[in-house]
MILOKOL-645627 format. One line per field, with one value per atom (N, C-alpha, C): atom name; z, y, x. Coordinates in steps of 0.02 Angstrom, whole numbers, plus 32768, in hexadecimal, padded with zeros to 4 digits. Each point is the difference from the previous one (the first is absolute). Example, Ala and Ser with C-alpha at 12.3 -4.5 7.8 and 13.67 -1.06 7.14 Angstrom:
BEGIN
atom [N_CA_C_N_CA_C]
z [8186_8000_8000_7FDC_8003_8025]
y [7EE4_803B_803C_8035_803B_8037]
x [8294_7FD3_802D_7FEE_802A_7FD9]
END
This chain:
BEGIN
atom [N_CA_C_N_CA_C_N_CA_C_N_CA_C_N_CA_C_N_CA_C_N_CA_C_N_CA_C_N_CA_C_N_CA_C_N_CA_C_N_CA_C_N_CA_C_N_CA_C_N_CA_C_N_CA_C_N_CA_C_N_CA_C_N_CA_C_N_CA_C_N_CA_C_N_CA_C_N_CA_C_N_CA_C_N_CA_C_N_CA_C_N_CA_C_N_CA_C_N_CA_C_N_CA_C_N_CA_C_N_CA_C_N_CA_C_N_CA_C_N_CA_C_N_CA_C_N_CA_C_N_CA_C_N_CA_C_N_CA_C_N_CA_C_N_CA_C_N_CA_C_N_CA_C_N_CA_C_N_CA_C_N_CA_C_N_CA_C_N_CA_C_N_CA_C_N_CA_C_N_CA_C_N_CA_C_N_CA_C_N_CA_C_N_CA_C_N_CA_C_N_CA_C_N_CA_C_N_CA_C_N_CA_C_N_CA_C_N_CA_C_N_CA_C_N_CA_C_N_CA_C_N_CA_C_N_CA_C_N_CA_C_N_CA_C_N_CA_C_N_CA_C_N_CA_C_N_CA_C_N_CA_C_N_CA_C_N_CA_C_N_CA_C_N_CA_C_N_CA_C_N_CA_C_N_CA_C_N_CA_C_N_CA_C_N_CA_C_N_CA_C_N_CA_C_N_CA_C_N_CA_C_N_CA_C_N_CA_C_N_CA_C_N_CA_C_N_CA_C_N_CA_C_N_CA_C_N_CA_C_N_CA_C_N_CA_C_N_CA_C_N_CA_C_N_CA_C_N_CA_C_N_CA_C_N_CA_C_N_CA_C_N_CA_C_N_CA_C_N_CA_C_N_CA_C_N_CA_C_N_CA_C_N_CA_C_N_CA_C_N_CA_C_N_CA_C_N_CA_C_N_CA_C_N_CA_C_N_CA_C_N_CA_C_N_CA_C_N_CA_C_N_CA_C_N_CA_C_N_CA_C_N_CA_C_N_CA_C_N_CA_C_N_CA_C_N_CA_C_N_CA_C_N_CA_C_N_CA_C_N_CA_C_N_CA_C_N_CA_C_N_CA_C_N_CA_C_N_CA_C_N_CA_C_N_CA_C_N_CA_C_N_CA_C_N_CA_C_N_CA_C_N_CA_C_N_CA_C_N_CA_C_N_CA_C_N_CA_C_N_CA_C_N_CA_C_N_CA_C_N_CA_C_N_CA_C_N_CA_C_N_CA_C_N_CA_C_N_CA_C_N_CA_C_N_CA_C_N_CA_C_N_CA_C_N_CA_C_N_CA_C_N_CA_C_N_CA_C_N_CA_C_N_CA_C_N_CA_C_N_CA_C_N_CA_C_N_CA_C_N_CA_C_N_CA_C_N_CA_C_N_CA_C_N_CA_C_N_CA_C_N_CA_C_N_CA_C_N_CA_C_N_CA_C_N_CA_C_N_CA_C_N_CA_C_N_CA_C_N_CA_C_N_CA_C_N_CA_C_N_CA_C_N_CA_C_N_CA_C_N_CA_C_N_CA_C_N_CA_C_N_CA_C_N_CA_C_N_CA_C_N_CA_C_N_CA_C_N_CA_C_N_CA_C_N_CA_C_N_CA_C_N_CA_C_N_CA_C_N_CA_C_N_CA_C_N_CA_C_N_CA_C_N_CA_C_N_CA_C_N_CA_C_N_CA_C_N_CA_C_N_CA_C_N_CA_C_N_CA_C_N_CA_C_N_CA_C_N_CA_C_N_CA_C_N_CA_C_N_CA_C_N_CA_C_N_CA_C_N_CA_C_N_CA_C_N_CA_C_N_CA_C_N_CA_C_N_CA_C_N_CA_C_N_CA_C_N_CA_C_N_CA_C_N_CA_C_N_CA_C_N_CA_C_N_CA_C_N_CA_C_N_CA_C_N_CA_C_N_CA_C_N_CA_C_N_CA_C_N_CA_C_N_CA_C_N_CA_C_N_CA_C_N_CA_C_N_CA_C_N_CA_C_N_CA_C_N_CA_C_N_CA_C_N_CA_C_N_CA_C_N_CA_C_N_CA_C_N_CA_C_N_CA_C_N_CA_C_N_CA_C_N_CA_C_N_CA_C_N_CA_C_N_CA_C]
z [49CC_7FC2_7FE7_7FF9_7FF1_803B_8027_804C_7FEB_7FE3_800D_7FAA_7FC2_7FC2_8016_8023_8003_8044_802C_8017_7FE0_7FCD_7FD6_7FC3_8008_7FC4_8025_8026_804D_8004_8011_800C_7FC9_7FC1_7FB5_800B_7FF7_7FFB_803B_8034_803D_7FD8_7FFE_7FE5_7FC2_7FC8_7FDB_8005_8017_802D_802E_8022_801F_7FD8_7FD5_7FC3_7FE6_7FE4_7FCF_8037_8034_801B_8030_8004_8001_7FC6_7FC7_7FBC_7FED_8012_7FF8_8039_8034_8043_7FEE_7FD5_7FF5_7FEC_7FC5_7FDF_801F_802A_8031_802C_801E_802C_7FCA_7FCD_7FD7_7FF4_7FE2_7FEA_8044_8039_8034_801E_7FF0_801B_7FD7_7FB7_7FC4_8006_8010_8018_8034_8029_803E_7FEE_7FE3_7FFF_7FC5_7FCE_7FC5_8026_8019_8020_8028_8030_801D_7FDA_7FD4_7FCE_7FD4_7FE7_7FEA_8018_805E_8022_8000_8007_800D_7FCB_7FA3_7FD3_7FE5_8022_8003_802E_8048_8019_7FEC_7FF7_7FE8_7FBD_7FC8_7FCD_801E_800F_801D_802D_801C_8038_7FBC_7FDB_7FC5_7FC6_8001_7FCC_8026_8039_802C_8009_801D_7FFE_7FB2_7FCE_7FBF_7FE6_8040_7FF8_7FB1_7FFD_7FCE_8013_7FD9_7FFF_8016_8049_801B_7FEB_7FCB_7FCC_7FF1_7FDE_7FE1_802A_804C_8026_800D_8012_8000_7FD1_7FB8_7FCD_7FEC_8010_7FF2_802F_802D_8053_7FF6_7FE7_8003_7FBF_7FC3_7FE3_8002_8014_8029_8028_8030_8039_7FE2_7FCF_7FCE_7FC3_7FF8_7FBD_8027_8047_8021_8020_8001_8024_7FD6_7FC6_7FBD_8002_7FF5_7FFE_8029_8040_8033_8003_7FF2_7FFE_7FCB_7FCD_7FCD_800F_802C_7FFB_8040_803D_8029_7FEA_7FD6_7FCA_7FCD_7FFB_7FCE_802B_8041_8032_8011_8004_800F_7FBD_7FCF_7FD6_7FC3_800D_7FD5_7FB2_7FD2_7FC2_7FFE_8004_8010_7F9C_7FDB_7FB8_7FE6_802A_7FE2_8025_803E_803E_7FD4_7FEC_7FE6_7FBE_7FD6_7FC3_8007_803C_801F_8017_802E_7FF3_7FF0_7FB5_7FDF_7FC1_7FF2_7FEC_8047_8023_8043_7FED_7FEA_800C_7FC0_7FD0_7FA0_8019_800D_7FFE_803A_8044_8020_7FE3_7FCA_7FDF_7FCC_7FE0_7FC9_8028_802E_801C_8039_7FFE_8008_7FED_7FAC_7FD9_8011_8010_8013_803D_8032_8038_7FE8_7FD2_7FE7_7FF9_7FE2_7FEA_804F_8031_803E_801F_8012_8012_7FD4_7FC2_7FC4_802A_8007_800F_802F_804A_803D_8006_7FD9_7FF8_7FE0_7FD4_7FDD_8048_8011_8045_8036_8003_803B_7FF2_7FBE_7FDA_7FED_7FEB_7FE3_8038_8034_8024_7FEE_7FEA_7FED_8037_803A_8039_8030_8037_8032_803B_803E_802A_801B_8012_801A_7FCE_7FC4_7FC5_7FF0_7FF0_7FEC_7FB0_7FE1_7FAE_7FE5_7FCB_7FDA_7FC6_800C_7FAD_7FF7_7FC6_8001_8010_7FF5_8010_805D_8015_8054_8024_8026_8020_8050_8014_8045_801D_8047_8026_7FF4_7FE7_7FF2_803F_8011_803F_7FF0_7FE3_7FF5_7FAA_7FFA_7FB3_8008_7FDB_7FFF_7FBF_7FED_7FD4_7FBD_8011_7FC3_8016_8025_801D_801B_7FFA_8024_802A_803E_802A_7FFF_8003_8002_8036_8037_801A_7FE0_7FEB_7FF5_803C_7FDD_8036_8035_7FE2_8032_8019_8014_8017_7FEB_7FB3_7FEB_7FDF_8017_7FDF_7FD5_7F9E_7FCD_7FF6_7FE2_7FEB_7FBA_7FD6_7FB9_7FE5_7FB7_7FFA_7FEE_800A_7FE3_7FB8_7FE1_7FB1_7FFA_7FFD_7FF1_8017_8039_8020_7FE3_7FFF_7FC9_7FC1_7FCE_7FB9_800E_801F_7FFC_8041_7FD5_8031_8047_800D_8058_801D_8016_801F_804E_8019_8044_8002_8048_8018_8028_801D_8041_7FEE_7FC0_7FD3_8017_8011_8004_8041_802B_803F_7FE0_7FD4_7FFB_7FD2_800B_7FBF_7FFF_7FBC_7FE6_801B_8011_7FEB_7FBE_7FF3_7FC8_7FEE_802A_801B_7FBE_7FDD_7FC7_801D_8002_801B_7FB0_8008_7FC8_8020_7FEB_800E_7FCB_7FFB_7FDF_7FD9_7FD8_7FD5_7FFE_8039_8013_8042_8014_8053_7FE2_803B_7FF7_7FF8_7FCF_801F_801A_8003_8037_803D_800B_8036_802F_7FBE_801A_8001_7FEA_8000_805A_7FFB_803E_8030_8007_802F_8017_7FC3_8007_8016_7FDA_801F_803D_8025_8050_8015_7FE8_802C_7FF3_7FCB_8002_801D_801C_803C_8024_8020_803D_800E_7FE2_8020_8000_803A_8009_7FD9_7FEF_7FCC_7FB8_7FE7_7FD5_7FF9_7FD7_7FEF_7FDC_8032_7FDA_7FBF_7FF0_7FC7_7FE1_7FE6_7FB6_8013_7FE1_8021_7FD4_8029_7FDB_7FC1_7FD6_7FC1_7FF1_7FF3_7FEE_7FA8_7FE6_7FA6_7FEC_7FC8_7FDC_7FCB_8017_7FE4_7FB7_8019_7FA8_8014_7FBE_7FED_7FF4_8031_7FDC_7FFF_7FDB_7FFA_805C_8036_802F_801E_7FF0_8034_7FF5_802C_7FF2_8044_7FD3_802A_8035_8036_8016_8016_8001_8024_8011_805E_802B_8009_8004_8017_8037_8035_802F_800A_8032_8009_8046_8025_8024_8022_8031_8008_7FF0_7FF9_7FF1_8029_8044_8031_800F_7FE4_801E_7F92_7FFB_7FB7_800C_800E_800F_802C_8033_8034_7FDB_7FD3_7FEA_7FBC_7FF6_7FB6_801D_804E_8016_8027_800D_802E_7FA4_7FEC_7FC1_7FF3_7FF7_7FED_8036_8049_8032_7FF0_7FF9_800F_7FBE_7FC8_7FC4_800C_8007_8012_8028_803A_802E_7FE5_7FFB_7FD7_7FC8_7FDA_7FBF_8014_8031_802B_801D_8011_801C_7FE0_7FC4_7FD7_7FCB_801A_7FAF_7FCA_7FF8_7FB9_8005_7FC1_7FF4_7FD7_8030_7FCD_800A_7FD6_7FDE_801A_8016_7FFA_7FF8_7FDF_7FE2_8022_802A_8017_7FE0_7FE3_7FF0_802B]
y [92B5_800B_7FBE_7FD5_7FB0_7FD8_8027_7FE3_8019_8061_801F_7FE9_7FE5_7FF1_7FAF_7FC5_7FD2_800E_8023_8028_8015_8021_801A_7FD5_7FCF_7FC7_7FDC_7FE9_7FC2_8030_804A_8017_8007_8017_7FEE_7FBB_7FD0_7FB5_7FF7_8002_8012_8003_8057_8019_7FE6_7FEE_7FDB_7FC7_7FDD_7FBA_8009_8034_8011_8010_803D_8009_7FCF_7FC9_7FC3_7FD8_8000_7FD0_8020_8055_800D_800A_8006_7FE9_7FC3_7FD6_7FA2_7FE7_8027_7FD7_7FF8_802A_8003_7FB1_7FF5_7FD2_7FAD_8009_7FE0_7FD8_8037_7FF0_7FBC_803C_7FE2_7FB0_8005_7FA2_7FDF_8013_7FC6_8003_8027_7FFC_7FD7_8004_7FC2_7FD3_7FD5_7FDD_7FD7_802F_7FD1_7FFE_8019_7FFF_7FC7_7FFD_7FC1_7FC6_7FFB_7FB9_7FEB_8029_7FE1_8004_8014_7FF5_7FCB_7FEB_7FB0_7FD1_7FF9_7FCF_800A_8030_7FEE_7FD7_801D_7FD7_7FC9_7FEF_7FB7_7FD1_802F_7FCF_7FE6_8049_7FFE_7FD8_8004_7FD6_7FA8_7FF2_7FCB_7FD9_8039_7FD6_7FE6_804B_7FFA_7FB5_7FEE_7FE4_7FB3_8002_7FA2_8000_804A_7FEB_7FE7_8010_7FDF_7FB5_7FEF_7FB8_7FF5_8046_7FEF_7FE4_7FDD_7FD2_8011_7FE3_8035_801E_7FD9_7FFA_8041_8004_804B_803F_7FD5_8052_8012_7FE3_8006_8027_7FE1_802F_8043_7FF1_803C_8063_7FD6_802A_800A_7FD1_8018_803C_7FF4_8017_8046_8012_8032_8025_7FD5_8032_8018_7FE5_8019_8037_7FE9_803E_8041_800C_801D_8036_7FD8_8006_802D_7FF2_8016_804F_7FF2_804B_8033_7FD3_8041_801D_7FD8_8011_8031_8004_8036_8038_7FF0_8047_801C_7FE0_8021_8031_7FCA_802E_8042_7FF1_8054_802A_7FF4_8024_8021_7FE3_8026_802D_7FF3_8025_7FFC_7FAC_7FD6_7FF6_8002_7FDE_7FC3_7FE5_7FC3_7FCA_8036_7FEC_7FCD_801C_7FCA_7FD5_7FF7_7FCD_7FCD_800F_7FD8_7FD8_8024_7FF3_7FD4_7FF3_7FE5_7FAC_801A_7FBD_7FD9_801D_7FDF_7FDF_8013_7FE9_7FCB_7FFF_7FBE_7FD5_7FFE_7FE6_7FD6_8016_7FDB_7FCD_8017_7FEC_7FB6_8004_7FDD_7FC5_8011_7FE9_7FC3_8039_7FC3_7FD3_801C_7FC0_7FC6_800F_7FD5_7FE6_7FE4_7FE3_7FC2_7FE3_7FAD_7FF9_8026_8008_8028_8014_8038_7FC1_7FCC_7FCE_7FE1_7FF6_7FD4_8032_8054_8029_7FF4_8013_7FE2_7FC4_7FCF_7FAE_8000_802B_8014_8032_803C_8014_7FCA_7FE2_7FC8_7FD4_7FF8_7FE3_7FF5_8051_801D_800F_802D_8008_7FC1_7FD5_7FC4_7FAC_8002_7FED_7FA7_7FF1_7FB1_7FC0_803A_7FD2_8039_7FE9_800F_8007_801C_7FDC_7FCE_7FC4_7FD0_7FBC_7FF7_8001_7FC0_7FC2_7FC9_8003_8016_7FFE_7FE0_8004_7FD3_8026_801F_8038_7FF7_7FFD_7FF7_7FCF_7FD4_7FA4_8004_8037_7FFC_800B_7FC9_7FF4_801F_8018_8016_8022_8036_802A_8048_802E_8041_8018_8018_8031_803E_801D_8035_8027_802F_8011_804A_8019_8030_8034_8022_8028_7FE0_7FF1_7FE1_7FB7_7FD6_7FAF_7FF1_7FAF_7FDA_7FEA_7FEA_7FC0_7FD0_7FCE_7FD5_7FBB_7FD4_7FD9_7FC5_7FDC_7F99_7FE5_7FBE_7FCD_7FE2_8017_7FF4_8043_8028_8040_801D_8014_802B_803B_802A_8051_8013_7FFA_801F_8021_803B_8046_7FEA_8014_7FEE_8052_8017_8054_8001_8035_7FF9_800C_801F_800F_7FA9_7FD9_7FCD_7FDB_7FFE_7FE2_8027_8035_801A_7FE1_8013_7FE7_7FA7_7FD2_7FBD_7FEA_7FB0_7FEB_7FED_801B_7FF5_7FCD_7FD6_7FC3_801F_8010_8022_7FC8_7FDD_7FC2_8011_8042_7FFC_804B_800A_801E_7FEC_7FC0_7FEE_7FD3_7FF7_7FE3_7FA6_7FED_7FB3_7FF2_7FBC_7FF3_7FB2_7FDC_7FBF_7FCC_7FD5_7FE0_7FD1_8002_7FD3_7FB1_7FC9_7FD0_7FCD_7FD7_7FE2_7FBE_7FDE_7F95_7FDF_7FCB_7FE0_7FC1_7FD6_7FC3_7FD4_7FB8_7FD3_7FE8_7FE7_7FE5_7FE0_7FC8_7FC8_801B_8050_8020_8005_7FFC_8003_8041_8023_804D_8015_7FD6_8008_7FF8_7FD6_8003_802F_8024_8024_803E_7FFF_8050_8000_7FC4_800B_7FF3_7FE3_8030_8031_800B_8062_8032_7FEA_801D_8003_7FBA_7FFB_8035_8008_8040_802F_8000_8059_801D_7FCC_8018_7FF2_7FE2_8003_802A_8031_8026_8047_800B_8058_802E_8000_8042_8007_7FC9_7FF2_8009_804D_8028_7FCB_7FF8_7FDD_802D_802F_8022_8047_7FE1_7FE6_7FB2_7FC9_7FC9_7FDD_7FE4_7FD7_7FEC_7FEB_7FDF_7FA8_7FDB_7FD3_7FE6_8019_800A_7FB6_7FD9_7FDC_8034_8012_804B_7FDC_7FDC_7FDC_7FB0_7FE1_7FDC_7FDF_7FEA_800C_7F9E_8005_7FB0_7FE5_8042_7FD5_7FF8_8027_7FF0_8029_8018_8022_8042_8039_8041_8022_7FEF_8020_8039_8037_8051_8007_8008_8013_8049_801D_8048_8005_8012_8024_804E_8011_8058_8011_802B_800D_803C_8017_8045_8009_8045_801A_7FEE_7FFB_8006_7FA7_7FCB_7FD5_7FC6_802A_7FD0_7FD3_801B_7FC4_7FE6_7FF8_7FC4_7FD9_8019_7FD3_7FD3_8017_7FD8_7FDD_8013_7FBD_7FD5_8016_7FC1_7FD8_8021_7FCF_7FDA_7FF8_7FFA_7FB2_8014_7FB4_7FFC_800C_7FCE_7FC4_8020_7FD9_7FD2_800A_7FD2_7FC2_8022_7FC2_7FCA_8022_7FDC_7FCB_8023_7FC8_7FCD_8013_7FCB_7FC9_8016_7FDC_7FC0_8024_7FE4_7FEA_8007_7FDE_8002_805A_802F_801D_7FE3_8030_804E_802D_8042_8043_801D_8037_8043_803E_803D_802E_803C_8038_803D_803C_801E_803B_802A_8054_8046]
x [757A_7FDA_7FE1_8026_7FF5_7FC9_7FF3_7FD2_7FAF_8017_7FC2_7FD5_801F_7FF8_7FDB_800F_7FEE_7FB2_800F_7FBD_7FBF_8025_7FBC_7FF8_8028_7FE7_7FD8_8019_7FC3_7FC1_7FFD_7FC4_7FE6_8015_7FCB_7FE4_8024_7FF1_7FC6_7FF7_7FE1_7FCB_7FFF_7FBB_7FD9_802F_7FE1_7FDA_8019_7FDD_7FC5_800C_7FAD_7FE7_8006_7FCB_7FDB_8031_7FEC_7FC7_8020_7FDE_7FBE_7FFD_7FB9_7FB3_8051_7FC7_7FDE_803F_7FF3_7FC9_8009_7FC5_7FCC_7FD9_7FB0_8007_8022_8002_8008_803B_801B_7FC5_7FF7_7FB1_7FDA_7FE6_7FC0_8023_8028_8017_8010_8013_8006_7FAF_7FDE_7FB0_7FD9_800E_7FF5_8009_8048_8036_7FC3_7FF9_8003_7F8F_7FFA_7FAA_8008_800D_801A_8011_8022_8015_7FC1_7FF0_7FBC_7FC8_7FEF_7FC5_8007_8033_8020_7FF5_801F_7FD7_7FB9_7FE4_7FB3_7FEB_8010_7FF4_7FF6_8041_8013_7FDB_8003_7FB6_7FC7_7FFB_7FA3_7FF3_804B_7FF0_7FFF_8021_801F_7FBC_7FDC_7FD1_7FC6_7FF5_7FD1_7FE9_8055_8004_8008_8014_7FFA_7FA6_7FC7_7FD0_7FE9_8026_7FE2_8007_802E_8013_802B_802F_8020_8044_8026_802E_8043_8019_802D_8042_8008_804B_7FEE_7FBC_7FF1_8000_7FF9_7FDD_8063_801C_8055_8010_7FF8_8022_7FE1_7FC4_7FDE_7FFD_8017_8003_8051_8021_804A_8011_7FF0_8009_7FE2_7FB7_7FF9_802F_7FFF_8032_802D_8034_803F_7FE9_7FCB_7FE0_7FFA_7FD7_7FE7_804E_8034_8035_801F_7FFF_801C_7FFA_7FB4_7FCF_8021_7FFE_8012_803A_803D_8034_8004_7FF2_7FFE_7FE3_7FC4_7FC8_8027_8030_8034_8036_8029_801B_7FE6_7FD3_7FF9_7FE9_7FCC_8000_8044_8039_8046_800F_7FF6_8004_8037_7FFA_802A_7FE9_8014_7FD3_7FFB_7FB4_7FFD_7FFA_7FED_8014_8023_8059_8026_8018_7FD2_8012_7FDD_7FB2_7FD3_801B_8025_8022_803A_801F_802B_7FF7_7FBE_7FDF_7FE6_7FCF_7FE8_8057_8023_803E_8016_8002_8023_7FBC_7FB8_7FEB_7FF8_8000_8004_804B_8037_8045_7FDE_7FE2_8000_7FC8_7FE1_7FAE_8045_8023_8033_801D_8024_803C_7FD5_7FC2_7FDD_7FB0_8022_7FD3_7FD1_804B_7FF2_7FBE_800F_7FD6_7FB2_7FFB_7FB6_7FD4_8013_7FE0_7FD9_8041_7FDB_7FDC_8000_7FE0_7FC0_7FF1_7FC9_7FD2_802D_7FD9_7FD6_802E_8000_7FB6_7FD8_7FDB_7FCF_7FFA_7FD3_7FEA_802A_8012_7FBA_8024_7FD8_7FB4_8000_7FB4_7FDB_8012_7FC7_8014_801A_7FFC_8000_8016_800E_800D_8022_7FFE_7FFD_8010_8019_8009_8026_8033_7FD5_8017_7FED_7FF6_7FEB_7FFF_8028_7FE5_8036_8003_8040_7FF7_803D_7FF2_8033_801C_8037_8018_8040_8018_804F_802A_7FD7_800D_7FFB_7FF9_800D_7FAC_8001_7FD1_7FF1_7FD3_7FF5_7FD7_8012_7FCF_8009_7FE6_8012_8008_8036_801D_7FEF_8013_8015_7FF4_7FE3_8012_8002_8040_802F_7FF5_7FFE_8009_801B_8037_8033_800E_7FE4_801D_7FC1_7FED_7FC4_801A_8019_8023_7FB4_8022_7FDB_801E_7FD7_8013_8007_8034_7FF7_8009_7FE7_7FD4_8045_8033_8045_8030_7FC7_8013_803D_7FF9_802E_7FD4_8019_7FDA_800E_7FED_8012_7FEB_8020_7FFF_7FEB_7FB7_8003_7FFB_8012_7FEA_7FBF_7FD7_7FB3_801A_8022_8015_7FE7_802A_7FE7_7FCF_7FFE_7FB7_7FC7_7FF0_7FC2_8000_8028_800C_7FEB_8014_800A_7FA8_7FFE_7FC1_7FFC_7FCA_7FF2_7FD2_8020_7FBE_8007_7FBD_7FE1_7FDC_8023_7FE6_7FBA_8016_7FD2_7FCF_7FDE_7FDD_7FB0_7FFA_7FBB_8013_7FC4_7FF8_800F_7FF5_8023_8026_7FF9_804E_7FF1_7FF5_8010_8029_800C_8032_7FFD_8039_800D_8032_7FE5_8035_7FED_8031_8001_8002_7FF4_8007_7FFB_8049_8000_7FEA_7FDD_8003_8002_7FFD_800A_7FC3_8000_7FC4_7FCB_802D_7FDE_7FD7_7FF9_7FE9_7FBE_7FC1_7FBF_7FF3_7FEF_8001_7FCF_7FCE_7FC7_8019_8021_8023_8028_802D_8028_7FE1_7FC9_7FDA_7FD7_7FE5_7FEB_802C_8034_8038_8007_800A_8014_7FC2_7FCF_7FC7_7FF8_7FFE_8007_803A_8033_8031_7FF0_7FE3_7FF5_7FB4_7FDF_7FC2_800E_803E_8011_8035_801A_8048_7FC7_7FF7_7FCE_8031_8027_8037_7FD8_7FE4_7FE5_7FC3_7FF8_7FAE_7FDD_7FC1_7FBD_7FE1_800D_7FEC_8033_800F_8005_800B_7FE9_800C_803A_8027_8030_7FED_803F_7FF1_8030_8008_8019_7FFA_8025_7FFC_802F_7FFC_8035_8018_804B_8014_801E_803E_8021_800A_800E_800B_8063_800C_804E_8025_8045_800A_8007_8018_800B_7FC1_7FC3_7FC1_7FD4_7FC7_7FBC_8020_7FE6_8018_7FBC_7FEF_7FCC_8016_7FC5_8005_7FD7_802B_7FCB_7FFA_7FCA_7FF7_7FE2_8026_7FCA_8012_7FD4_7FE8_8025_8020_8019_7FF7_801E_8008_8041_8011_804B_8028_7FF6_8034_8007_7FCA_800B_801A_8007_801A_8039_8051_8033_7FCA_8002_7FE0_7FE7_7FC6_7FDD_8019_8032_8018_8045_7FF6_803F_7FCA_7FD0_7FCF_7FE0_7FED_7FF8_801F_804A_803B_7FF9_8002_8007_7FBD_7FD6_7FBC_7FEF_8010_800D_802A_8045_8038_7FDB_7FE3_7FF2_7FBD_7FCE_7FC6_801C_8028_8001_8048_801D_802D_7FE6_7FBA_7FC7_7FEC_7FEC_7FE0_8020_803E_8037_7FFC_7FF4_7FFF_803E_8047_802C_8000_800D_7FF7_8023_8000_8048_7FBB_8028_7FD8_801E_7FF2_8015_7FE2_8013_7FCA_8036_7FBA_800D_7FEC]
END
């Protein structure tokens, strides 16, 4: 009795389950045919946005976040529109995650700000990668810029992480903004120095070192007045890539000339 009672419980259960699951197939079908047509219509998206937006020569930090966040929005979509295809309520899935997503928005305040910077960032373009700048007392080569972090290279190969939260908000010197760059070397000399003299010195080095642009043409100024001596500032014109060189060949060619010529003198370079 106990054999033929668990029989016709297994064969209800049986039949029920085919039922369900010749009612559920239509459905079944339709969301793994979604499923799998969604996922490949995503990649195409993403290509085609992706090829779209490098022929626009837009900024690749942007084409990354912009293509990623896609693919996840896109991802989103589908997963839901799978789900109600099964015949799920997708209502309070949605209600669900817009609550994970406020809760995940609070417990990370601190970070909205460098995400914030990180967009300013990317949209108004202040530097970038390659980029010698100066922000945050830290000096260097832009590597890399991240969503929420700039790395940046110094001149003794250490890679800092600065946040754009603050790197936006705070000032940016972009060295390599314009094809040249100044120098700015200070020479103190003594009172009793000819400064005719010492001008045409310097003049002589700076038409003879080729680093040194004939136009804008050098300058040689009497900058101050101070108790230990007379402050000259030299300016010359450079290219970006060849500036140190040239404000350390300044640096020996001065030295040696007025060693020459038995001019003692102090220099300051900015």
């Amino acid at each position: 009795m106990k054999l033929l009672v668990d029989t016709n419980f297994l064969d209800q259960y049986t039949s029920s389950f085919i039922t369900v699951l010749i009612d559920y197939s239509p459905k079944i079908v339709a969301a793994v045919l979604l499923l799998i047509i969604g996922i490949w219509g995503i990649k195409i998206i993403n290509t085609v946005s992706r090829k779209i937006m490098i022929k626009r020569n837009i900024e690749p930090t942007l084409i990354e976040f912009l293509t990623d966040t896609m693919h996840w929005g896109l991802r989103i979509l589908l997963f839901i529109a799978v789900i109600s295809k099964l015949g799920i309520e997708s209502s309070s899935f949605v209600a669900i995650l817009g609550a994970a997503g406020l809760a995940v928005g609070l417990s990370l305040q601190g970070s909205l700000s460098n995400f914030a910077g990180g967009m300013l960032i990317i949209l108004f373009k202040p530097f970038k990668l390659g980029d010698v700048i100066e922000a945050q007392n830290i000096s260097g080569k832009v590597i890399d810029i991240q969503i929420f972090v700039t790395q940046v290279l110094t001149a003794n190969n250490q890679v800092v992480f600065i946040p754009n939260g603050a790197l936006s908000n705070g000032n940016i010197v972009n060295y390599s903004k314009l094809e040249t760059r100044r120098t700015d070397l200070t020479i103190s000399v003594s009172y009793e120095t000819d400064i005719k003299k010492a001008k045409d010195l310097i003049f002589k080095i700076l038409n003879e070192n080729p680093q040194i642009l004939q136009e804008p043409k050098g300058e040689i100024i009497v900058k101050e007045l101070t108790d230990s001596g007379i402050k000259l500032a030299i300016q010359a014109w450079t290219k970006n890539q060849d500036y140190a060189l040239v404000c350390a060949a300044l640096l020996e060619d001065c030295k040696s000339a007025f060693d020459s010529a038995k001019i003692p003198f102090q220099t300051t370079v900015k």
